[in-house]
C-alpha positions as CSV (number, residue, x, y, z in Angstrom):
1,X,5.2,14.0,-67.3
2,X,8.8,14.7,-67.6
3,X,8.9,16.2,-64.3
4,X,7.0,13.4,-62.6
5,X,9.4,11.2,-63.7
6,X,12.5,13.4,-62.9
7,X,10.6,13.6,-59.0
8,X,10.3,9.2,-59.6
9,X,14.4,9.1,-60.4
10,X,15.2,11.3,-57.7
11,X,13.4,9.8,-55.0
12,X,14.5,6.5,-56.5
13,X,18.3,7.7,-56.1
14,X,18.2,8.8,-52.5
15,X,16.5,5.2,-51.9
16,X,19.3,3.9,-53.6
17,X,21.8,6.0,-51.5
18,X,20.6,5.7,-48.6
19,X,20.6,1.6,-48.5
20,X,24.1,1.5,-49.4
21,X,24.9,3.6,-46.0
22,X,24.2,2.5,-42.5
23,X,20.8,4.2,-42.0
24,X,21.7,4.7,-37.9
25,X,24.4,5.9,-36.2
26,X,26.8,3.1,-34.9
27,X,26.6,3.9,-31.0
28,X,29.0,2.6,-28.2
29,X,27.6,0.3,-25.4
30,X,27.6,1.9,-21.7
31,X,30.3,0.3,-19.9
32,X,29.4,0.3,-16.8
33,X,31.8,-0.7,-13.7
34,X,30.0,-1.9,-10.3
35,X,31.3,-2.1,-7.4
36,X,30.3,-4.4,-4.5
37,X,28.8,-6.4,-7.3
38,X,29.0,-10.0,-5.3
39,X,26.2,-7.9,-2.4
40,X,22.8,-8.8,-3.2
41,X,22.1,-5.2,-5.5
42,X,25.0,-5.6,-7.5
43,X,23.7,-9.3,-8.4
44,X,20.7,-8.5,-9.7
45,X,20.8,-5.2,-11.2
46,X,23.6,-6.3,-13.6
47,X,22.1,-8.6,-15.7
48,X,19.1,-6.6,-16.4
49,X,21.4,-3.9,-17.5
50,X,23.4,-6.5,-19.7
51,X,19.7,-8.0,-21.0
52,X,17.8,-5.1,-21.4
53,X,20.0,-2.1,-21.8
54,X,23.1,-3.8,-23.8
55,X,25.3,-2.4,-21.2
56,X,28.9,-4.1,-21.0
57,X,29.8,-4.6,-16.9
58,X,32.3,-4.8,-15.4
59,X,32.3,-6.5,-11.7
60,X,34.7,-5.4,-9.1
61,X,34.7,-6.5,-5.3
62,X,37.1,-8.6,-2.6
63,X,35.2,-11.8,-3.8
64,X,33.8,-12.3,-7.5
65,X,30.1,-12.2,-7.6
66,X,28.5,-15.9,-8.8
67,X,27.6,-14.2,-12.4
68,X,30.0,-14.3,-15.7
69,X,30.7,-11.0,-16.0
70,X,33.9,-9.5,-16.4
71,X,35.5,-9.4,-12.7
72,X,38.4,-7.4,-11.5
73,X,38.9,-8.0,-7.5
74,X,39.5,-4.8,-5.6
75,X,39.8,-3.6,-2.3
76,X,38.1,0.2,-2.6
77,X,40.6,0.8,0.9
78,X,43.4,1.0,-1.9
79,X,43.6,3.9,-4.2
80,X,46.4,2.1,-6.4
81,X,44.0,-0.8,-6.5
82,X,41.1,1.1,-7.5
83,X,43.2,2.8,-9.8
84,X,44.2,-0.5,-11.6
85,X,40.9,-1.9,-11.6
86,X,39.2,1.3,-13.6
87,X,42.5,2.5,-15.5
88,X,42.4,1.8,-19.3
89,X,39.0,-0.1,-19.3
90,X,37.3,3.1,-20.9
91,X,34.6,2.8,-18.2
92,X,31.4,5.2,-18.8
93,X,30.2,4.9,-15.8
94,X,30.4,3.6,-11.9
95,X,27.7,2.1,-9.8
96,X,29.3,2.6,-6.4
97,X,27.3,-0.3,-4.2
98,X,30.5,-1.3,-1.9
99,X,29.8,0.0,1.4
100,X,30.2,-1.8,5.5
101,X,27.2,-2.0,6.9
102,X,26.3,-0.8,10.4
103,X,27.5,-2.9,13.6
104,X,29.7,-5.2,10.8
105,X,32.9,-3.6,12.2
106,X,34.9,-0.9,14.2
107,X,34.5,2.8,13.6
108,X,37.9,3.0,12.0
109,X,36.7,0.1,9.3
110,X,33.6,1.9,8.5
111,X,35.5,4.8,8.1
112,X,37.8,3.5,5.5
113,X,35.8,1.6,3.7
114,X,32.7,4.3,3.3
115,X,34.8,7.0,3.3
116,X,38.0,6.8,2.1
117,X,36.3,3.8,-0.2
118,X,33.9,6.6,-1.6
119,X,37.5,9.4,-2.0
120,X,39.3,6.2,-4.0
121,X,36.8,5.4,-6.0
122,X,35.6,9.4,-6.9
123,X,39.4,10.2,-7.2
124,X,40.3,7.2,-9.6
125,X,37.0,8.5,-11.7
126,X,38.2,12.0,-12.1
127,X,41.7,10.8,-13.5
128,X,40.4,7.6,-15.7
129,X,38.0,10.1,-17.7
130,X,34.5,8.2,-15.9
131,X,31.8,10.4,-16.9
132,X,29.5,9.3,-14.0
133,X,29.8,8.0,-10.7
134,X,26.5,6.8,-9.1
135,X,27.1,6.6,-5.6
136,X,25.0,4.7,-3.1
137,X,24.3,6.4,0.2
138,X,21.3,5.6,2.5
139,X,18.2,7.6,4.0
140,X,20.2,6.8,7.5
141,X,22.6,10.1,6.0
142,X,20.4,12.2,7.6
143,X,17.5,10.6,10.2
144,X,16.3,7.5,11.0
145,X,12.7,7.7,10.1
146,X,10.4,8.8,13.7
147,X,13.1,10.8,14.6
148,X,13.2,13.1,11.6
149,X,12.9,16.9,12.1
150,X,9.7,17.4,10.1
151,X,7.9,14.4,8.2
152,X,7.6,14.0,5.4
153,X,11.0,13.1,5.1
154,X,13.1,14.7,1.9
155,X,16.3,15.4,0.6
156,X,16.8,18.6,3.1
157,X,16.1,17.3,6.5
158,X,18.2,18.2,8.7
159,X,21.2,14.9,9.6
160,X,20.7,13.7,13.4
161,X,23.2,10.8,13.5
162,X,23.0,7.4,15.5
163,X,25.9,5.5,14.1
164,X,28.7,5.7,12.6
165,X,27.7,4.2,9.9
166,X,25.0,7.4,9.6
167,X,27.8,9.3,9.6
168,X,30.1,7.8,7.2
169,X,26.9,7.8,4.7
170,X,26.7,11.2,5.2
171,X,30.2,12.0,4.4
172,X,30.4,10.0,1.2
173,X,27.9,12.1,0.1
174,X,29.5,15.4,1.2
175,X,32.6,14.2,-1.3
176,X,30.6,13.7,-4.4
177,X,29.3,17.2,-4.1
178,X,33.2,18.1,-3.3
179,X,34.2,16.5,-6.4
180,X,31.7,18.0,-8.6
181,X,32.2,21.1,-7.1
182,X,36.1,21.5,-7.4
183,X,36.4,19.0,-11.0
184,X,33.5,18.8,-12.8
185,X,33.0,15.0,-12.2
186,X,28.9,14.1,-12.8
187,X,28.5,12.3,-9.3
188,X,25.3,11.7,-8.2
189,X,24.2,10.2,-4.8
190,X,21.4,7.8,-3.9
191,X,19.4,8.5,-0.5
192,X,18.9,5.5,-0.5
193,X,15.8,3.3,1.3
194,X,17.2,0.0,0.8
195,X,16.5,-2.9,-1.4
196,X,14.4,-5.9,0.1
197,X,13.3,-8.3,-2.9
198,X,9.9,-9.8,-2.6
199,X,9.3,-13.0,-4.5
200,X,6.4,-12.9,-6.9
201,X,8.0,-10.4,-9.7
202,X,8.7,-10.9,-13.2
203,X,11.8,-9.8,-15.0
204,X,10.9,-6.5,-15.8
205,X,8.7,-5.6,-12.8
206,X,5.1,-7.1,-13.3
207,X,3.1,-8.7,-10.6
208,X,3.1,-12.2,-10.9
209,X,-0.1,-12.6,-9.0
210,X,-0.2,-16.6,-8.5
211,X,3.1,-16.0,-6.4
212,X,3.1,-12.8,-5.1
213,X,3.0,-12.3,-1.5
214,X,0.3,-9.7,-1.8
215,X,0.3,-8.5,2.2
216,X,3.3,-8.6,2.3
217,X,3.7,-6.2,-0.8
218,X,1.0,-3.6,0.8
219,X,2.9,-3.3,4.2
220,X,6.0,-2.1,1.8
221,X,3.4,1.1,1.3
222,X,2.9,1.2,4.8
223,X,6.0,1.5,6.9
224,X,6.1,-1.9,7.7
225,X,9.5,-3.3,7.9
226,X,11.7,-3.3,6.1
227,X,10.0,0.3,5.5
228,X,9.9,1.5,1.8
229,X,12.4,-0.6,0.8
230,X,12.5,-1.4,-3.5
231,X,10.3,-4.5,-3.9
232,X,11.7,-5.7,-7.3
233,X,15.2,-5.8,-9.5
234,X,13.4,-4.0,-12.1
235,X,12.7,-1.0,-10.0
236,X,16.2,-1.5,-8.2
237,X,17.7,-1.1,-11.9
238,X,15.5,1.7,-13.8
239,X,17.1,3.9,-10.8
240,X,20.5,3.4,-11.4
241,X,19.7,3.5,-15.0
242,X,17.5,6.9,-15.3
243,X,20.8,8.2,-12.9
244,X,23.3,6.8,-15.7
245,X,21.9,8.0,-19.0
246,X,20.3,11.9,-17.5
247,X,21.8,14.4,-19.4
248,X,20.4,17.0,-17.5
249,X,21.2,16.7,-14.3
250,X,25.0,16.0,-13.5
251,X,24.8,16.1,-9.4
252,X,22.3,15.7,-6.9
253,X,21.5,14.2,-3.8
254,X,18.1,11.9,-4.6
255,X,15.8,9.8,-2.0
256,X,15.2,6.3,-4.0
257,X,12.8,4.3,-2.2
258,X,8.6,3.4,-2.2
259,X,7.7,7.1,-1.5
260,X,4.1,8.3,-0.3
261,X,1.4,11.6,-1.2
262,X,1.1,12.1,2.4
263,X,1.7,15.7,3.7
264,X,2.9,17.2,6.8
265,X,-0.6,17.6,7.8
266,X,-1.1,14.2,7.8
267,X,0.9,13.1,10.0
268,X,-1.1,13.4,13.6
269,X,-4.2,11.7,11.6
270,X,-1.5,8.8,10.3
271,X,-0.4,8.0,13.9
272,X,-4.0,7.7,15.8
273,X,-6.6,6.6,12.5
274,X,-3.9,6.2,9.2
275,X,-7.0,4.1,7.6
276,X,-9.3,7.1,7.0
277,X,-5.9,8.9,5.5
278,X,-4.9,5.9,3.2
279,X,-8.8,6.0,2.0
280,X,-8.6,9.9,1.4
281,X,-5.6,9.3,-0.9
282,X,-6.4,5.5,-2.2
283,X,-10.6,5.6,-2.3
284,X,-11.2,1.9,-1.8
285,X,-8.2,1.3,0.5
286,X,-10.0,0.2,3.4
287,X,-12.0,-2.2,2.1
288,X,-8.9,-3.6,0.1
289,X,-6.9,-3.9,3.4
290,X,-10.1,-5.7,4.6
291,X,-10.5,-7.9,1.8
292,X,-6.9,-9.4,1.5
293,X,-6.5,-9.9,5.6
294,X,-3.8,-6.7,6.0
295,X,-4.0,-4.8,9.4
296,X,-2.9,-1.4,8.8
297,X,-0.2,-0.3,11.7
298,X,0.1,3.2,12.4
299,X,2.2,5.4,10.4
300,X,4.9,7.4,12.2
301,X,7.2,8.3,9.4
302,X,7.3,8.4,5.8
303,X,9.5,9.3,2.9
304,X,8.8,11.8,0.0
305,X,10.7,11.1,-3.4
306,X,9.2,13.4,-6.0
307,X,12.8,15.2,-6.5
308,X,13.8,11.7,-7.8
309,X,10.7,11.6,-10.3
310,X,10.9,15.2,-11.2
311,X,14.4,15.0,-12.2
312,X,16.1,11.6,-12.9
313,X,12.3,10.5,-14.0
314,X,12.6,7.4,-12.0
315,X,9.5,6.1,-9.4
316,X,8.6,2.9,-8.6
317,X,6.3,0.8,-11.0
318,X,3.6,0.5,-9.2
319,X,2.1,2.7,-6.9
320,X,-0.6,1.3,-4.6
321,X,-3.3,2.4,-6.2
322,X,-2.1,0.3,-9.5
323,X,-1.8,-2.6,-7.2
324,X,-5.2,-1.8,-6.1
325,X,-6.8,-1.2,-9.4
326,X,-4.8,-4.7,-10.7
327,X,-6.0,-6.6,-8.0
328,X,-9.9,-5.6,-8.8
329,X,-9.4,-6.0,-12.5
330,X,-8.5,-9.7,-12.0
331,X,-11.3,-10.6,-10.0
């Protein structure tokens, strides 16, 4: 009895302790600085980090983005500017969205802005104490789609450049291996599809099947344009996310985009009958396609972005069999 009730006091006393303590670990919001935030990316990936993820942003661009974050302007041309904007903010990380498009200006613009833009804003990270700079580059870096070396396309194909703007990509990447390379800066760069919303999503990525556009949605899966572009903000954000908070991997070059299972072997039979290959890997497909009015186009490239699952963890929500198998289950 005696020692029963010495085990009751005891277990009684840590209960005691422990409610007088904080039972968690106080932990420090991401900060998160993003760049380019008044583009269409930077508008709807912040407030789902803000919402869901209890990060603080910070906006930075030539115009302030229509949201009520914090907002420092900043032209990324200007390494004193960048400097200023990032200096003394104690900023975790960088989502590096500010980029010229192709054919929006001369070769010397593009130049400065996705090059020497990409150099400020790397630079300013390594002296400011950023821990992670997630920098945007696009599939474009290396091939445009049909005239890829090998398909599928991947991380390792081999660049064949049709703009400057392919170039300029390219290079941006080149500098945040450089940087990690030479100063130990965690700088990983995005391969990036492209991001085309489709209306029809909720806020964290479900099908909203009274207003989905749901052909629309399946020709995303099959090259048709805009080709493997992100469909949703959800999917948009849980890559820069999974990129921001990886502790394992502190560089690497990552396609981000709707990838396919399709192999090289594939892609003969994907050009001349791609139905019979869609129902090989999708049983059901054709009839699906049938069903919802979708004529399937042929399929002369396609993107493969396992590395990007494998490592960072991050895929899109729904593959095409989930939209499939959703599809069926409400009928």
């Amino acid at each position: 009895m005696r020692n029963e009730i010495q085990q009751i006091n005891e277990r009684s006393t840590v209960g005691f302790r422990s409610s007088t303590r904080p039972t968690k670990k106080e932990t420090k919001n991401m900060k998160a600085m993003i760049t380019g935030a008044a583009g269409l990316c930077g508008r709807d990936i912040a407030p789902l980090l803000a919402k869901h993820y209890n990060y603080d942003i910070v906006t930075t661009d030539i115009k302030k983005p229509d949201n009520d974050f914090p907002f420092v302007p900043c032209d990324i041309k200007n390494l004193e500017e960048v400097d200023q904007a990032i200096k003394g903010k104690d900023i975790d990380a960088i989502i590096h969205l500010g980029t010229l498009q192709p054919g929006l200006g001369p070769a010397d613009m593009s130049i400065d802005i996705n090059v020497k833009g990409v150099c400020n804003i790397l630079e300013s990270a390594k002296n400011n104490g950023v821990k992670r700079v997630v920098f945007t580059s696009s599939v474009w870096a290396a091939s445009r789609g049909p005239n890829s070396a090998y398909q599928p396309i991947d991380e390792n194909i081999p660049p064949t450049f049709d703009d400057m703007y392919d170039i300029t990509k390219h290079y941006g990447e080149e500098l945040c291996a450089y940087y990690h390379k030479m100063f130990g800066l965690n700088a990983i760069a995005f391969r990036f599809c492209g991001y085309d919303p489709i209306e029809g999503f909720s806020d964290e990525g479900d099908i909203l099947w009274d207003k989905i556009d749901l052909r629309r949605l399946v020709g995303r899966y099959c090259g048709i344009g805009p080709s493997y572009k992100l469909t949703n903000a959800w999917d948009l954000t849980q890559a820069f996310r999974m990129a921001i908070e990886n502790k394992d991997f502190t560089h690497g070059l990552y396609l981000i985009g709707v990838g396919m299972p399709f192999v090289s072997e594939d892609a003969e039979e994907l050009k001349k009958t791609p139905l019979e290959v869609y129902e090989k890997y999708y049983p059901g497909a054709s009839e699906f396609f049938k069903e919802i009015g979708f004529n399937m186009p042929e399929i002369s490239f396609w993107y493969r972005t396992q590395k990007a699952d494998k490592q960072l963890g991050f895929s899109p929500k729904f593959t095409l069999q989930d939209i499939m198998n959703q599809y069926y289950e409400r009928k």
